[in-house]
N, C-alpha and C positions, 0 to 999 in steps of 0.2 A: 248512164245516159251518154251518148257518143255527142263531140264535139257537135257534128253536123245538125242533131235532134234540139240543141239549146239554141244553136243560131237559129235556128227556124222558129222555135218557139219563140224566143225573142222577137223576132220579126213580125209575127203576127200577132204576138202584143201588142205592137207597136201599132198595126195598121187594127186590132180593133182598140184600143186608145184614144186612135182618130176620132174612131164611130163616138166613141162613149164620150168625146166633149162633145159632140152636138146633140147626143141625148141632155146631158146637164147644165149644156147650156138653151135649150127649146124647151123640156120637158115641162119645168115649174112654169114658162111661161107661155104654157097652152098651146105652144107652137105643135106644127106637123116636124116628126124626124126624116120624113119620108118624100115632103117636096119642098122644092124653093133649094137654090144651089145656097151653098155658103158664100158670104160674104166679109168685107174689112167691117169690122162691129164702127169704124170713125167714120168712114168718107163713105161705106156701103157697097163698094166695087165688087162685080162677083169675081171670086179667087178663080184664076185656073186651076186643072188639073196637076201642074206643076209646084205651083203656090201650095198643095195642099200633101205632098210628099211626109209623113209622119218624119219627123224630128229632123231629116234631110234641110226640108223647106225654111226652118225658123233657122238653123244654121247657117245657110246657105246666104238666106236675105237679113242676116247681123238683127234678129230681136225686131223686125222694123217690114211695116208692109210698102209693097212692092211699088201700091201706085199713089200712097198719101204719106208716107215715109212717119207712120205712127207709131209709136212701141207695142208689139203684139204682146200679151200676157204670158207670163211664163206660166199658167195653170194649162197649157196646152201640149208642150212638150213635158211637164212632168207629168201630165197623168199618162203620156203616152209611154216615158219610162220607167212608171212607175205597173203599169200594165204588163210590160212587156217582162221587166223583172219577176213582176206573179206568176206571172205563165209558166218560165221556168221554175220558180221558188215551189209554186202547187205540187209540178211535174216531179222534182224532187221529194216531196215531203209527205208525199200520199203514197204512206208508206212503203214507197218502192215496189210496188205490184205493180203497177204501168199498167193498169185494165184501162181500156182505153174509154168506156162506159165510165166510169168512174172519174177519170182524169176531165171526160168533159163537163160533165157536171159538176166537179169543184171549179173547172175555168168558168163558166157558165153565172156559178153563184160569185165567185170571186171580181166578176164584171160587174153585177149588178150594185155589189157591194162598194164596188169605187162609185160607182154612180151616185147612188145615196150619200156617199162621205161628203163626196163634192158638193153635191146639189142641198145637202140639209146646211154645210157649212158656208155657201153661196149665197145662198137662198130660201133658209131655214124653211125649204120645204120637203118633205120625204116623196119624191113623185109614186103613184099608186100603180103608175102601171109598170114601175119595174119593181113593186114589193110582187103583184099577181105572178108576174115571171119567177119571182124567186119562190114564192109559194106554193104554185103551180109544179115547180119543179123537184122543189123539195118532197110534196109529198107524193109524187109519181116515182121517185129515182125507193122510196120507202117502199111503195105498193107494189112494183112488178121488180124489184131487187133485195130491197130489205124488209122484206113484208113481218117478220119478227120483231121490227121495231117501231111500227108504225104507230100501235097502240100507244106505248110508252111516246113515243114521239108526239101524236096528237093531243096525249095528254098533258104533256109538257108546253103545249103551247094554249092550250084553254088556261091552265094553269097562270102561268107568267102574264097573257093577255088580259088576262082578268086582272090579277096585281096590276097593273101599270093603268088597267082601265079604272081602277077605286083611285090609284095616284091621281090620276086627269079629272075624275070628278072631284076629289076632296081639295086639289086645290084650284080649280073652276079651270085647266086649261093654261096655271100661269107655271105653274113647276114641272109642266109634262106633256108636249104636245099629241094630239090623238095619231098624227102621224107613229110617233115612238110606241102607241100600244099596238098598232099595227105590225110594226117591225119588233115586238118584241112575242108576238106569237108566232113569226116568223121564225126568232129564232129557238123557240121551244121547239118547233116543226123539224129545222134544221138538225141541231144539237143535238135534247134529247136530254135525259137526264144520264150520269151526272155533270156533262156540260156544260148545260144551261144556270147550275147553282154557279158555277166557277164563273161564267159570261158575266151575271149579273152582280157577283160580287166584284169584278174588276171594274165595271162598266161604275160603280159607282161610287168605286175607290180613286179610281184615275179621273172622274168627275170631279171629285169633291175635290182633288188635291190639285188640280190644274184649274180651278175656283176660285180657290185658296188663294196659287201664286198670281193669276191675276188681281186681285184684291189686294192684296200685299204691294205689288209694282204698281198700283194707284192706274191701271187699267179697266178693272171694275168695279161698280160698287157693289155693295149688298144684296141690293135689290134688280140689279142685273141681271140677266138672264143670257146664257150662251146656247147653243144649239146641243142636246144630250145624243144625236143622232150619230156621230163622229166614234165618240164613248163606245158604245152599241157595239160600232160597227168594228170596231180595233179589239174590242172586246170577244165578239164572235170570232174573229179570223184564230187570234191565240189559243181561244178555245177549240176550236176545230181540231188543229194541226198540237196543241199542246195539253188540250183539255183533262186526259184522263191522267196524265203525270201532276198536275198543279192540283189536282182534288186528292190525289194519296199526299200531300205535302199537306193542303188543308188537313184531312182527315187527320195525319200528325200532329198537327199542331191543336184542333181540336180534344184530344186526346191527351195531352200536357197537362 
């Protein structure tokens, strides 16, 4: 990858970063993405075009808006560097083939998957219509490119969606939101087996144990509940880009 192809990727991380906090911050709450200008969330001024410069802007005016001199949140420029860094990381790590089919579809899914981190851990709500987007994609990018896996693919998501749908019944909705059965035949869709065994063993490894240290530090109790949506989502990325190496290490250790 040539110098020039990562600053650009960068940069358009950046500027769709932008987009994706106004997705997570409108989506759960029934808001349009598509009208009404952005606004200071204190005093409600609508920002200029200048105000709204991806990671420039918040630099620029010191953490602080322009015309009510508020603390802007720092979940604004990190998702946008946090974007912008995927963009490149994906580009990198998808296997080095550079198909560019390919590459947009993980940038594609990799957006929507910030989106949900953010917005479940916000606002422990999973928005439905960027699971559609990812679902939608997932199994199109399967049907007219990987049509070999589709079968295994969709099975892997009736599969897992099922699982996580007995979980939400058996404990009425309180250990498993129906959002998470959504997004986890999502990721049966995505994945695939044997991905999806590795997702969901992480997913409720790194659950239990970041549970745990809360508890411990007298942050939560018992009976607490944290958002599993986060879990999920850290969990699919590793699997994607790491998944078939961490299941021959499982299968090792299985076999001890």
């Amino acid at each position: 990858m040539t110098i020039l192809t990562g600053i650009f990727l960068f940069v358009l991380g950046l500027c769709i970063g932008s987009f994706l906090n106004v997705l997570i911050d409108r989506l759960p709450k029934g808001k349009s993405v598509v009208s009404g200008r952005s606004h200071c969330d204190y005093c409600r001024h609508t920002l200029a075009w200048y105000d709204l410069i991806p990671l420039f802007s918040f630099l620029y005016l010191r953490r602080k808006c322009r015309y009510c001199q508020k603390v802007i949140s720092w979940q604004y420029p990190v998702i946008e560097l946090l974007t912008g860094a995927f963009f490149v990381l994906v580009y990198l790590l998808d296997n080095q083939n550079y198909q560019l089919l390919i590459t947009n579809y993980q940038l594609i899914i990799i957006s929507g998957l910030i989106v949900i981190f953010f917005a479940d851990l916000k606002f422990r709500i999973i928005p439905d219509q960027v699971l559609i987007v990812l679902i939608a994609a997932s199994f199109l990018f399967d049907l007219f490119y990987e049509q070999n896996l589709l079968l295994g693919h969709l099975l892997a998501a009736i599969v897992f969606g099922a699982f996580f749908l007995i979980l939400f019944l058996f404990t009425k909705g309180k250990g498993m939101g129906f959002g998470d059965v959504k997004f986890a035949f999502f990721m049966g869709l995505f994945l695939g087996y044997p991905k999806i065994i590795v997702a969901f063993y992480l997913s409720f490894l790194t659950g239990a144990a970041v549970s745990l240290i809360l508890i411990l530090a007298g942050k939560k109790t018992m009976k607490s509940t944290i958002p599993f949506g986060p879990f999920l989502i850290v969990s699919t990325i590793i699997s994607q880009f790491m998944g078939n190496q961490l299941w021959e290490i499982f299968k090792r250790f299985l076999t001890l």
